[in-house]
Kinemage of the C-alpha trace (Angstrom):
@kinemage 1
@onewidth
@group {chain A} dominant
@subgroup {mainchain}
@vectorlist {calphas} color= white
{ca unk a 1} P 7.902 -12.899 31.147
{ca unk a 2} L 10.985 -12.891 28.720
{ca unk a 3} L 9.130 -15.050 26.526
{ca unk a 4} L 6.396 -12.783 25.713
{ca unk a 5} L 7.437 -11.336 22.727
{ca unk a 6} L 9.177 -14.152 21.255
{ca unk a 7} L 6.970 -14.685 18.191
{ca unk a 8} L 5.130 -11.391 17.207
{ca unk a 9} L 2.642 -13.228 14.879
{ca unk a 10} L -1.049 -13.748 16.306
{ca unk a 11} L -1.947 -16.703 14.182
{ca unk a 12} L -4.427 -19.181 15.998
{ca unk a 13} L -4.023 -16.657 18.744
{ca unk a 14} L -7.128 -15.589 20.948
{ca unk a 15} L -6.855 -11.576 21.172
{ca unk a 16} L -8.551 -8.611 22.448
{ca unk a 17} L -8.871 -5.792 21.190
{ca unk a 18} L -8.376 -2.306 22.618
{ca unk a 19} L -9.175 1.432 20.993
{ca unk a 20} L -8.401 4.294 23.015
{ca unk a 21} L -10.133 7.311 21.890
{ca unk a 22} L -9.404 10.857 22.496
{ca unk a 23} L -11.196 13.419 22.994
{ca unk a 24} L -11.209 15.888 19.461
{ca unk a 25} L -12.581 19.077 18.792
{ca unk a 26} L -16.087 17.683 18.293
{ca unk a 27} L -15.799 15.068 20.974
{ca unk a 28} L -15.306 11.666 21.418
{ca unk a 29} L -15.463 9.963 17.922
{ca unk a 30} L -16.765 6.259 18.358
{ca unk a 31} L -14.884 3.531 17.395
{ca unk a 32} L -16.710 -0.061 16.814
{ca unk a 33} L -13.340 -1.747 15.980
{ca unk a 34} L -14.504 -3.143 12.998
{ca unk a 35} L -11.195 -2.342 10.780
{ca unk a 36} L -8.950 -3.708 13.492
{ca unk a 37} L -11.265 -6.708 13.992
{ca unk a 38} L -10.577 -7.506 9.907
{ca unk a 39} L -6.816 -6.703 10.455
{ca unk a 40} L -6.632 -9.306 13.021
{ca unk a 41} L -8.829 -11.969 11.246
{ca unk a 42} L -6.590 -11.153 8.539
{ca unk a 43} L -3.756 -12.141 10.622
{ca unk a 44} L -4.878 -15.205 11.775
{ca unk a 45} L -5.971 -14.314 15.503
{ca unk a 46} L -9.505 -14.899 17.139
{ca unk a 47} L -11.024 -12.278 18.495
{ca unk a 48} L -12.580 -12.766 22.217
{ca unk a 49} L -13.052 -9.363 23.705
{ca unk a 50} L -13.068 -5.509 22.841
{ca unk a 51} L -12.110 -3.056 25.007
{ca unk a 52} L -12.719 0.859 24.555
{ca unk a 53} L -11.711 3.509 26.780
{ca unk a 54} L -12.177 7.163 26.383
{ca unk a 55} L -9.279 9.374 27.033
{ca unk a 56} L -8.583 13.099 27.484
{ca unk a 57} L -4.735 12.248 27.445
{ca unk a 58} L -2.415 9.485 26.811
{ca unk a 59} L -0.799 8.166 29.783
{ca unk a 60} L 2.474 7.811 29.534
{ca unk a 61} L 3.352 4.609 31.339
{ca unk a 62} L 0.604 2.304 30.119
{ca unk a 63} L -1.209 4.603 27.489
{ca unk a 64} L -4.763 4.326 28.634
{ca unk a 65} L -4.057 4.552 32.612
{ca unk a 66} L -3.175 1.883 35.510
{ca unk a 67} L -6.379 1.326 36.082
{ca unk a 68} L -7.904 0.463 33.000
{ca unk a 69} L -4.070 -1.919 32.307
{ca unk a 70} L -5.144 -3.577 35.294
{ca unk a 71} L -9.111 -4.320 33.945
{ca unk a 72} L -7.726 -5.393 30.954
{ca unk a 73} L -5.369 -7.890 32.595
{ca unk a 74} L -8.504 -9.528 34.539
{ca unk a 75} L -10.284 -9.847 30.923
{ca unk a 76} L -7.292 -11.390 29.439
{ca unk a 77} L -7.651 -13.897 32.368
{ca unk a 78} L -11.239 -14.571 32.006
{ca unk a 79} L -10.932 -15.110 27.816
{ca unk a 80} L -7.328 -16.937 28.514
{ca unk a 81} L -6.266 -14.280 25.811
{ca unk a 82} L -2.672 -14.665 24.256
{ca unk a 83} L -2.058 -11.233 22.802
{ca unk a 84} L -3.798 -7.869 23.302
{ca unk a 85} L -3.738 -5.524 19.831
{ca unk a 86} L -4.539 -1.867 20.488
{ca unk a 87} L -5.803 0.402 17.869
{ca unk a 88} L -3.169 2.959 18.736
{ca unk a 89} L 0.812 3.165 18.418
{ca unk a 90} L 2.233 2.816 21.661
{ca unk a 91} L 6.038 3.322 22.343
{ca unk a 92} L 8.022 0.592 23.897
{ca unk a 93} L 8.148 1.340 27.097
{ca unk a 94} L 4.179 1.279 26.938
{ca unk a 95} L 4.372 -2.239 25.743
{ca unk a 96} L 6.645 -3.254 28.007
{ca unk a 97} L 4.974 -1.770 31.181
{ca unk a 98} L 1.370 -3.410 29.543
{ca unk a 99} L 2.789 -7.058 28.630
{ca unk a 100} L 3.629 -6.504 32.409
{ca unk a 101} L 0.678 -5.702 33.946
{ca unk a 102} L -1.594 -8.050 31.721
{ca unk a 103} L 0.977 -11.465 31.302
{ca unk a 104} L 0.557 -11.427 27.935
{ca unk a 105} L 2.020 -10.416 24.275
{ca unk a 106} L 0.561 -6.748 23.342
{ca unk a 107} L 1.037 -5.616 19.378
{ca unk a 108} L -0.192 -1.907 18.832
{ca unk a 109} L -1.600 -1.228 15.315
{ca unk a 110} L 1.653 -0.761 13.208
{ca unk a 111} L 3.512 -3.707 14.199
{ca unk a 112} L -0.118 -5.890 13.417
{ca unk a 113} L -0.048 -4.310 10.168
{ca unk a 114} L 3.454 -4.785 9.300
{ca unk a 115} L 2.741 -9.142 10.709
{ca unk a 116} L 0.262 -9.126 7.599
{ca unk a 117} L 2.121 -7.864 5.179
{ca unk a 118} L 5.216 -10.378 6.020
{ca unk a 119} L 2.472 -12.838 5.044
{ca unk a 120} L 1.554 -11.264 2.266
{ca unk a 121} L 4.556 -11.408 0.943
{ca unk a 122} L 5.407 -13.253 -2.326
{ca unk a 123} L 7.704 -12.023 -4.493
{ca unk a 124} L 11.526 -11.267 -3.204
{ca unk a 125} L 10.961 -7.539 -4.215
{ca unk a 126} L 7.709 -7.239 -1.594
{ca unk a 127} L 9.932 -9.733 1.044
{ca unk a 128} L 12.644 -7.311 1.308
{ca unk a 129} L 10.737 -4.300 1.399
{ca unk a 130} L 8.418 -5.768 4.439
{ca unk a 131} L 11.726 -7.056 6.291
{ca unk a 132} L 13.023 -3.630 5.689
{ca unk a 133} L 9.705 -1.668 6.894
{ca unk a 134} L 10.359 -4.412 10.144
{ca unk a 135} L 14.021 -3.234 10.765
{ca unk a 136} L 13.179 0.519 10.306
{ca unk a 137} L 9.548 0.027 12.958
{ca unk a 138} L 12.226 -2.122 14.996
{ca unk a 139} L 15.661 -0.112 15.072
{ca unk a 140} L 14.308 2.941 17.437
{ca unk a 141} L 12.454 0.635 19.665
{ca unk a 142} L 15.267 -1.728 20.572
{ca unk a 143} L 16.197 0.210 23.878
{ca unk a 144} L 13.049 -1.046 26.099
{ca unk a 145} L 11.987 -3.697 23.901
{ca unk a 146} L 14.123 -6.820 25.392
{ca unk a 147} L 14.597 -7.503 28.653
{ca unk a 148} L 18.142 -9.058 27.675
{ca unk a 149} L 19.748 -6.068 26.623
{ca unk a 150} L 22.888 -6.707 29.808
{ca unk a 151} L 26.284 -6.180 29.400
{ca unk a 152} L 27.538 -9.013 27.919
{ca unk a 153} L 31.892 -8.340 28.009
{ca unk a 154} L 32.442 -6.847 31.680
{ca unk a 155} L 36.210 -6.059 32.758
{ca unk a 156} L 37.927 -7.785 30.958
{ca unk a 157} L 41.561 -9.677 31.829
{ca unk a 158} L 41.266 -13.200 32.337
{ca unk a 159} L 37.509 -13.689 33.657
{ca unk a 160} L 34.935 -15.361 31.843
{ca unk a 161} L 33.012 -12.125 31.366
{ca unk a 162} L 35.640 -10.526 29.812
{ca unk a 163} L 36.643 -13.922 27.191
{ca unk a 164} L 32.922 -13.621 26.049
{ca unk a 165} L 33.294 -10.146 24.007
{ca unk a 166} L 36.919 -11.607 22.505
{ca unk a 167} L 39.848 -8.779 21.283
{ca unk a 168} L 38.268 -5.439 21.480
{ca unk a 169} L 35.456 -5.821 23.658
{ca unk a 170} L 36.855 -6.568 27.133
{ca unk a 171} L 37.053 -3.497 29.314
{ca unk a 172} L 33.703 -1.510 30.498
{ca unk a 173} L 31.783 -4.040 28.277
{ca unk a 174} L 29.432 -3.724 24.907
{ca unk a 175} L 25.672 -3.684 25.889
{ca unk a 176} L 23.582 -6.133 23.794
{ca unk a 177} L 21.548 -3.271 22.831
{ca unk a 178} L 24.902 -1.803 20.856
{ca unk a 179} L 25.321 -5.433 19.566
{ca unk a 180} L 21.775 -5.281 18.339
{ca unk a 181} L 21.516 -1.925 16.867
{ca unk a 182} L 24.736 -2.297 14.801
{ca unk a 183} L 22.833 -5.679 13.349
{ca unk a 184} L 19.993 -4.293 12.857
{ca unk a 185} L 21.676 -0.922 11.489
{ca unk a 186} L 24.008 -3.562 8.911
{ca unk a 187} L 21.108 -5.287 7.627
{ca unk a 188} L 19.051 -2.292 6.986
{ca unk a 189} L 21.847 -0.964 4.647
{ca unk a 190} L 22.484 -4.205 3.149
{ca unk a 191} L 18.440 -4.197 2.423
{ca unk a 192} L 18.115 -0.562 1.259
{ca unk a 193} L 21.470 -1.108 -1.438
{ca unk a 194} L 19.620 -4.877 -2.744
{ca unk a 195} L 16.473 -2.533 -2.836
{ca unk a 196} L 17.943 0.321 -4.994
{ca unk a 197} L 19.163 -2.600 -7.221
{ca unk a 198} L 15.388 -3.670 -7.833
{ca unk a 199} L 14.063 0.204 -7.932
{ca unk a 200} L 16.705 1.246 -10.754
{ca unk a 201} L 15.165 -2.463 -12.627
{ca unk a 202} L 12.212 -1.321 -12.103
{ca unk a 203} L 12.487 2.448 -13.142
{ca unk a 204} L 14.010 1.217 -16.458
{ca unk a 205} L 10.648 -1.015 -16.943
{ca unk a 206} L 7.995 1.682 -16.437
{ca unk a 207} L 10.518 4.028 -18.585
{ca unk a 208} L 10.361 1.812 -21.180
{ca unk a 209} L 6.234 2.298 -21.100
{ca unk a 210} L 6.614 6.300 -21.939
{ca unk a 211} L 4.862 5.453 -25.294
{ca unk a 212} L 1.692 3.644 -23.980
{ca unk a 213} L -1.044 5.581 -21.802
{ca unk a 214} L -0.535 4.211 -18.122
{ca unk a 215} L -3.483 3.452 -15.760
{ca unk a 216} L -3.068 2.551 -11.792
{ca unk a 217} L -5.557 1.476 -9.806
{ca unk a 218} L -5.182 2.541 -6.698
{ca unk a 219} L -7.529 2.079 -3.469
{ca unk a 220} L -8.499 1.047 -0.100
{ca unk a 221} L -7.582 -2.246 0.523
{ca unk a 222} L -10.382 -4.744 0.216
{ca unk a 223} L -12.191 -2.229 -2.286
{ca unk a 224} L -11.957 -4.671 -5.406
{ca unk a 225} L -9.065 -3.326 -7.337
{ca unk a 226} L -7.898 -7.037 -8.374
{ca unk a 227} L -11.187 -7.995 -9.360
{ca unk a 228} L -11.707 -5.257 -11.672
{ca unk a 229} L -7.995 -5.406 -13.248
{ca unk a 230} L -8.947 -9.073 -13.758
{ca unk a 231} L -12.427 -7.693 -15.168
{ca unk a 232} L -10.724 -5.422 -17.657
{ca unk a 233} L -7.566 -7.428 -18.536
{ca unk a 234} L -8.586 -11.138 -18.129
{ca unk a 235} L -5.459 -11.361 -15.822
{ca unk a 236} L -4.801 -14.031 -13.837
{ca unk a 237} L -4.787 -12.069 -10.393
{ca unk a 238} L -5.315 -13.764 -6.882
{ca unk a 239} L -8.411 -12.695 -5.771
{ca unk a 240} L -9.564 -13.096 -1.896
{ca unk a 241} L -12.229 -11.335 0.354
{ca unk a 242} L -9.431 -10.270 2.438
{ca unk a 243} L -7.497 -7.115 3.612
{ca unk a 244} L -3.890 -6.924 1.941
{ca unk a 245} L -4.284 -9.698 -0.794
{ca unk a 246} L -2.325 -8.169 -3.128
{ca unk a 247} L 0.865 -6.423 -2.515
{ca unk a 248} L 2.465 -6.915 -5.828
{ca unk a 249} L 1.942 -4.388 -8.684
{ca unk a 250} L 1.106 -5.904 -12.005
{ca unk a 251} L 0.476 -4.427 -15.146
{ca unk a 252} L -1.405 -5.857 -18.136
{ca unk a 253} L -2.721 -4.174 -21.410
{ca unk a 254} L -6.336 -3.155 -21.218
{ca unk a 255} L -8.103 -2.703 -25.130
{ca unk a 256} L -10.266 0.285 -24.725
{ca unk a 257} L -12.457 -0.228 -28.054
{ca unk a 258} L -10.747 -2.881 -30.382
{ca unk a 259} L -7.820 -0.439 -31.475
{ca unk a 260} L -6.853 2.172 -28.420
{ca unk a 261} L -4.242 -0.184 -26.026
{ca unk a 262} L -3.532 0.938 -22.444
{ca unk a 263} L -1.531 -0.316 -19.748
{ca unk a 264} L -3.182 -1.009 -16.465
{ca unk a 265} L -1.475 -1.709 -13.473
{ca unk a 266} L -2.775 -3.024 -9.816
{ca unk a 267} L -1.203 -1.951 -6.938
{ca unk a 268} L -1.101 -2.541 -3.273
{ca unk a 269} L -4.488 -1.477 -1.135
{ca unk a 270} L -4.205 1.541 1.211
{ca unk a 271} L -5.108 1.483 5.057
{ca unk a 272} L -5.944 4.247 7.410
{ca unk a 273} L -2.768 5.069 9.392
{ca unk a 274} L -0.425 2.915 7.207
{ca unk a 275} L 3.208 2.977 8.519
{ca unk a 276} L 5.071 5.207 7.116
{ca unk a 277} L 7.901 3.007 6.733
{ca unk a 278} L 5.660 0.562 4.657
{ca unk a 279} L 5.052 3.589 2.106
{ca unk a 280} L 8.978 4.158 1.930
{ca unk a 281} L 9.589 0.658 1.802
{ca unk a 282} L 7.039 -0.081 -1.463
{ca unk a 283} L 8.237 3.055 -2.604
{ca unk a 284} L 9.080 0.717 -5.759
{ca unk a 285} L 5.946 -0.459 -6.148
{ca unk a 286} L 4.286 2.404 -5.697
{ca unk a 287} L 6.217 4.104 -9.213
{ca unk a 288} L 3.580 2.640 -11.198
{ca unk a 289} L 0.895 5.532 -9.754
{ca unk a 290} L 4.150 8.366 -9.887
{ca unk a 291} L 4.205 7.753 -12.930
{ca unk a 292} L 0.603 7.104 -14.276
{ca unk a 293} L -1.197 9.225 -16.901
{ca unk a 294} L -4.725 8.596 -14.948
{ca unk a 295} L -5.721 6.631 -11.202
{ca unk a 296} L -8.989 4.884 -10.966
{ca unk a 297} L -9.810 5.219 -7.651
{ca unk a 298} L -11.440 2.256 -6.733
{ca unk a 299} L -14.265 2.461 -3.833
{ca unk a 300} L -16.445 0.177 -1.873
{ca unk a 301} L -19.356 2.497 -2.334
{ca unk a 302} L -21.419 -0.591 -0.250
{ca unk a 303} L -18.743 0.395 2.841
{ca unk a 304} L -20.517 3.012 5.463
{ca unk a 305} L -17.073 4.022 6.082
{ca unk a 306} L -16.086 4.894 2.102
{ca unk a 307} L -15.394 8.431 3.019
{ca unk a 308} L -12.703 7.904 5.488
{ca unk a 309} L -11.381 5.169 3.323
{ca unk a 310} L -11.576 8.073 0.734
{ca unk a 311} L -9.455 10.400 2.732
{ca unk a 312} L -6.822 7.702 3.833
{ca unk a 313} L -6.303 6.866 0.345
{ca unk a 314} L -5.928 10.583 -0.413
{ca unk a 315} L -3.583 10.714 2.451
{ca unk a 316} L -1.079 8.286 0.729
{ca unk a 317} L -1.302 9.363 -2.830
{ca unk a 318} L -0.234 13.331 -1.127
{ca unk a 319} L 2.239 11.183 -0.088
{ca unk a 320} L 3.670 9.604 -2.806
{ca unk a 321} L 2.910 13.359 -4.473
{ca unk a 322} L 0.111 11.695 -6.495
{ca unk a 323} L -2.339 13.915 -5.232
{ca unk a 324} L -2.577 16.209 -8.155
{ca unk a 325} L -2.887 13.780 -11.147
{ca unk a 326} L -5.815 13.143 -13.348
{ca unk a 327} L -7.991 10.689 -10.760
{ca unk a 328} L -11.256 9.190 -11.949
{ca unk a 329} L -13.520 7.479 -8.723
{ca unk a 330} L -14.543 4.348 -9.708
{ca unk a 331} L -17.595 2.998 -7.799
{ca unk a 332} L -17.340 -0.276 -6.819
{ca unk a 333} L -19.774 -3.005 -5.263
{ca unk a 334} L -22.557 -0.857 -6.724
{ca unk a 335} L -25.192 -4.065 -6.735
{ca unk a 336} L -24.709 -5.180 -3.348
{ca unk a 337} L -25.764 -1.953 -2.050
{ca unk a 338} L -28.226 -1.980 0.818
{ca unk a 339} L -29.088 1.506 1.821
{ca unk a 340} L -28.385 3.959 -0.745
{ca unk a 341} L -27.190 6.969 1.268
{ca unk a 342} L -23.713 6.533 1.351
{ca unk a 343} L -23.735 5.948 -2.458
{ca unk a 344} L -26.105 9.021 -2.665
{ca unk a 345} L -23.779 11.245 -1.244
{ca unk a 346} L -20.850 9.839 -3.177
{ca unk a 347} L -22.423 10.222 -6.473
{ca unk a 348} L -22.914 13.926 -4.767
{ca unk a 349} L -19.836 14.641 -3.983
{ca unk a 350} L -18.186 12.890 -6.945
{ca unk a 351} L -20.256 13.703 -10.303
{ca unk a 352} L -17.670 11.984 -12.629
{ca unk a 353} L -17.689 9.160 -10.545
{ca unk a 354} L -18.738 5.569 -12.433
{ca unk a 355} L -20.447 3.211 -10.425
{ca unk a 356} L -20.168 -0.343 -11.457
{ca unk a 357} L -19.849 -3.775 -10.045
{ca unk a 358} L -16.698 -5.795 -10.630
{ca unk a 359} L -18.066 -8.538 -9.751
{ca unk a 360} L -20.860 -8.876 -12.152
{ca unk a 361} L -19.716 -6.861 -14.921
{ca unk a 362} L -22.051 -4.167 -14.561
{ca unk a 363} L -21.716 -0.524 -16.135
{ca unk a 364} L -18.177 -1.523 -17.353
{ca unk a 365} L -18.791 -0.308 -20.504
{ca unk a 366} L -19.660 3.494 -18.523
{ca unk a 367} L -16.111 3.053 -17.245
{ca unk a 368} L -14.560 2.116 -20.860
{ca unk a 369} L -16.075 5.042 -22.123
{ca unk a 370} L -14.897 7.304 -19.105
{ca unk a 371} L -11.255 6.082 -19.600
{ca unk a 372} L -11.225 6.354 -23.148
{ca unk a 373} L -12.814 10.624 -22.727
{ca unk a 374} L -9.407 10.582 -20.763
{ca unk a 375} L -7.327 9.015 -23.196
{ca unk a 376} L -8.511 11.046 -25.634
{ca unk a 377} L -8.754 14.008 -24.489
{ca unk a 378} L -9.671 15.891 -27.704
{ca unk a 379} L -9.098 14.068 -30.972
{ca unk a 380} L -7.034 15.463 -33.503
{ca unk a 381} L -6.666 14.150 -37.218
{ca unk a 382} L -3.030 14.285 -38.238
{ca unk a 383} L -0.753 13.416 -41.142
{ca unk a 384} L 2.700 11.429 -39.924
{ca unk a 385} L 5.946 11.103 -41.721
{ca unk a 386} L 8.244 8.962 -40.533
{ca unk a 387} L 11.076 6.894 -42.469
{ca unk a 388} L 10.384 3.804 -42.746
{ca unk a 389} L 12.835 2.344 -40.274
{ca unk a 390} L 11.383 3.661 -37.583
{ca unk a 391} L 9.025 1.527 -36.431
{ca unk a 392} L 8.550 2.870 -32.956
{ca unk a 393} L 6.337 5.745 -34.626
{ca unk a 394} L 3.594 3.308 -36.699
{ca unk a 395} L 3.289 1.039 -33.429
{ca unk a 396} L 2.746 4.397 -31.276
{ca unk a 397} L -0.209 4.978 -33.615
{ca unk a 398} L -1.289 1.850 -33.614
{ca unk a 399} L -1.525 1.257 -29.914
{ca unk a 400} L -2.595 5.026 -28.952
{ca unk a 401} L -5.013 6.248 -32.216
{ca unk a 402} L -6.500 5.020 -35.083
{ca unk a 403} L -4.995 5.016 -38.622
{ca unk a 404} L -7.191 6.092 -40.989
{ca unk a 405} L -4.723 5.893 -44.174
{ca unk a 406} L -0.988 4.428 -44.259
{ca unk a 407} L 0.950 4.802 -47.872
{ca unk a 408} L 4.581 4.010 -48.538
{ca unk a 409} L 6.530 6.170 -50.849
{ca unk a 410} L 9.786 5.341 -51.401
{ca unk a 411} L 11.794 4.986 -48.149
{ca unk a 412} L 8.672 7.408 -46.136
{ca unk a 413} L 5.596 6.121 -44.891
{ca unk a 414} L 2.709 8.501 -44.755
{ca unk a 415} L -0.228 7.819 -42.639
{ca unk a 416} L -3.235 10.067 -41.362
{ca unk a 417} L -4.521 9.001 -37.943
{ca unk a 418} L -6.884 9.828 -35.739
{ca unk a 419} L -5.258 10.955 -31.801
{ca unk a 420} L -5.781 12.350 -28.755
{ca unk a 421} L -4.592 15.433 -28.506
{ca unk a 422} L -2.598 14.454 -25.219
{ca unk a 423} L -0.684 12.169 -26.940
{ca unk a 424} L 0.730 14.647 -29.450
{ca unk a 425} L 3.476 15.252 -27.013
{ca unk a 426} L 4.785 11.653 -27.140
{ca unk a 427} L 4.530 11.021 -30.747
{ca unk a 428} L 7.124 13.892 -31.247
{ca unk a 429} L 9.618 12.344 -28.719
{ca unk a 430} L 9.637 9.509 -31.419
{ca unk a 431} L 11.201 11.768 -33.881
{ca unk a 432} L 9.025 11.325 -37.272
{ca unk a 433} L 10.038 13.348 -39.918
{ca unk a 434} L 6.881 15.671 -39.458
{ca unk a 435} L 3.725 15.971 -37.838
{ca unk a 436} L 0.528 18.028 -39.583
{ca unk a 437} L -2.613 18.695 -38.230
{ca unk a 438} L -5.166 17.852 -41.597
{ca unk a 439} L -7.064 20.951 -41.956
């Protein structure tokens, strides 16, 4: 059994899968499995058997009871199943006392999660923050994890026990759990300092965007979000019917109406119950909605589950202390809808909402229109001085408003424009000589 948890990945692995539901204050809430079932297709396994068991308590040995470990084990004997991935987070010592029982690798929800996004992975930035969520999911879990955590330097002298540990270490010993945790503990902090080297590069990027209007898209995973930034933009985004396809944020300019220029950024898709330490980790990548003027909040309206994926989204951006920004549902997968009462309910719920398809281009326009009422928001016609020299102020105007007149006097340049009134606040930042509303 110490091989069990060599490799944690379930690719070309045959798995089961287990939910154990408790009981809530209006019962027992069904679960058919069909998230995790994606999150392990995702990850490469085959899934041969589910397993559900309803619960008034978790037990603390084997988290759904001895009995129901020991049903489970004869299943993963009759599928000749190599891992078993519950729908819950178990602790170690659960894992350990189940990978006994059943004779075979078990990965509770977190640690399947945090397998996908090590795929996922492209860029150095999203490698280091997914090796980093690892470490953190890892560190606390180190004590009952291994079954070779032994004293490895016993007393010391001449023996061969005590010549394994070298100058320092002979004595009572050093446990391979302390050898481990001070590894793990010195690559964590060698992680989080490249990290803040990368977040401070990437601050200064978005802070040199404070002139432009900034959109995020932001979403449940598998709602569409890179198909409509490539809709919008014409980007050249990887695009995949798959959970977790992209987890690196890119931002393109988006032109509203021929003149207006935003910036729109993707960003990586939300899951119920996402680790925390994935959310601290892409903490980076998640700046681009901090610091967003509006979110389109993209939803499979076609999904019967949209309104949980609603609320796990939600969940995230009060996270991230998004939760009060402008936010605009967007409507996705609108013509592939088969019964109309989730998308009833949604358009109930959500008036503003714009539903559209991606896909097909369909309503896009509706949504142009939306975003550019929130761009706007209230036009104002105003005069602009500005020396000439500063050309910050005429490509503000250009990019944000509409000139209606530009003249050059001297060293001035006077132009009348046409701007939302929520920009007014920027174009002063620039320091133009004046600003005038025209009467």
């Amino acid at each position: 059994m110490e091989k069990v948890r060599d490799q944690l990945r379930v690719k070309k692995e045959r798995a089961i899968l287990v939910a154990a539901i408790k009981r809530g204050p209006e019962g027992y809430k069904s679960d058919n499995l069909t998230e995790l079932t994606a999150l392990a297709e995702t990850a490469g396994a085959e899934v041969v058997d589910r397993f559900q068991q309803k619960i008034l308590r978790i037990h603390a040995p084997t988290y759904i009871g001895s009995g129901k470990a020991h049903m489970l084990a004869d299943r993963v004997k009759k599928h000749k199943a190599d891992v078993i991935i519950f729908d819950n987070d178990l602790s170690p010592g659960q894992i350990r006392e189940l990978e006994k029982i059943a004779e075979a690798k078990v990965l509770d929800r977190s640690e399947l999660i945090l397998d996908i996004f090590a795929t996922r992975a492209m860029t150095r930035q999203a490698k280091l923050q997914v090796e980093l969520a690892q470490l953190e999911y890892t560190y606390p879990r180190l004590t009952r994890m291994w079954s070779h955590l032994d004293t490895v330097a016993g007393a010391g002298g001449a023996t061969a026990a005590g010549a394994v540990g070298g100058i320092g270490t002979r004595g009572t010993g050093e446990k391979q759990l302390e050898i481990d945790r001070r590894l793990v503990s010195r690559r964590i902090t060698e992680l989080k300092r490249e990290l803040v080297s990368i977040d401070r590069r990437k601050l200064r990027e978005i802070g040199g965007r404070r002139g432009h209007f900034k959109i995020c898209l932001v979403g449940y995973t598998n709602a569409g979000k890179s198909t409509l930034m490539k809709r919008l933009t014409g980007a050249d985004v990887f695009i995949e019917d798959r959970l977790f396809a992209t987890l690196d944020t890119r931002t393109r300019k988006w032109s509203l109406d021929g003149s207006a220029q935003v910036l729109l950024s993707d960003t990586v898709g939300f899951i119920s119950n996402l680790p925390h330490h994935l959310v601290a980790s892409f903490k980076a990548t998640l700046e681009e909605a901090v610091n967003a003027d509006l979110l389109l909040h993209v939803v499979d309206a076609g999904n019967d589950s949209a309104f949980e994926q609603i609320k796990s989204v939600n969940a995230v951006l009060k996270e991230i202390e998004c939760d009060k920004k402008d936010i605009l549902v967007v409507l996705n997968k609108c013509d592939a809808i088969r019964q109309r009462t989730t998308l009833d309910s949604l358009q109930t719920i959500y008036p503003d909402a714009v539903c559209l398809s991606a896909r097909t281009g369909m309503n896009i326009d509706a949504l142009t229109d939306a975003v550019l009422s929130r761009f706007h928001g209230g036009q104002a016609e105003i005069r602009v001085t500005f020396r000439a020299g500063n050309g910050k102020v005429q490509s503000f105007l250009r990019a944000n408003g509409t000139i209606l007149e530009e003249n050059y006097i001297d060293s001035m340049v006077h132009i009348i424009a046409r701007l939302g009134t929520s920009r007014l606040s920027l174009l002063k930042r620039l320091q133009p000589v004046s600003v005038e509303l025209v009467k």
